[in-house]
N, C-alpha and C positions, 0 to 999 in steps of 0.2 A: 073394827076399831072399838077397842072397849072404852068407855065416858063415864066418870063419875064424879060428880059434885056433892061435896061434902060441904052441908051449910044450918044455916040458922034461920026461921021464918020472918025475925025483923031485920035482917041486915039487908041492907039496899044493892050491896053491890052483890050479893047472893042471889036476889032476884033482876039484876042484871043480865047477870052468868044465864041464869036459866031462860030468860028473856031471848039472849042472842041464841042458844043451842035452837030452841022452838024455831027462831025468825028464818034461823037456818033450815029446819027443819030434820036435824042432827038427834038420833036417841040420845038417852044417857039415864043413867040411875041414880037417882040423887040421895040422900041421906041426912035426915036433919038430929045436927047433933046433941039437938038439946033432950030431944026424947030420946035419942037409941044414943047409949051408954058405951055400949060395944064399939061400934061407928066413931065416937067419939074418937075415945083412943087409937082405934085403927088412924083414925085421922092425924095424930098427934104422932102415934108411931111413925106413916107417912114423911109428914113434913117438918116435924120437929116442935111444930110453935100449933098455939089456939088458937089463933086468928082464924075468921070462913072470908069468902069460902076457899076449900082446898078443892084443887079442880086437878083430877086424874086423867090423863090421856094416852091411855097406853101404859109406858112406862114412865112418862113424862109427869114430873108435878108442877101446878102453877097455883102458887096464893097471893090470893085476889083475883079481881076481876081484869086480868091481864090480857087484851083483846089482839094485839101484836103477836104474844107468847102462845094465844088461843090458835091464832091462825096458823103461826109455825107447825104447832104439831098436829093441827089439823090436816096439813100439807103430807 
């Protein structure tokens, strides 16, 4: 399962996200968009909008810290 969070270091629901993967004990590659420029736009390409975080599962995309939608495609 490939996991990627695409986020911002003061957004709260950003540190949510990475919060629950850890508690889980779930890898995942994170990317913070404010320093990596590239990441950015991959993120935007992604999901359409600027909002973090954008959270990668697969092939699944979820924005925000959607913990329902997390577990779905965790399944």
């Amino acid at each position: 399962m490939d996991i990627k969070i695409y986020y911002t270091p003061t957004c709260p629901y950003c540190i949510q996200a990475k919060k629950y993967f850890d508690k889980k004990k779930i890898a995942y590659t994170d990317f913070n968009v404010v320093a990596d420029k590239e990441k950015a736009q991959e993120m935007i390409d992604l999901s359409g909008q600027m909002g973090v975080p954008v959270i990668k599962i697969d092939n699944k995309i979820i924005i925000g810290f959607d913990q329902e939608e997390i577990d779905k495609a965790l399944k």
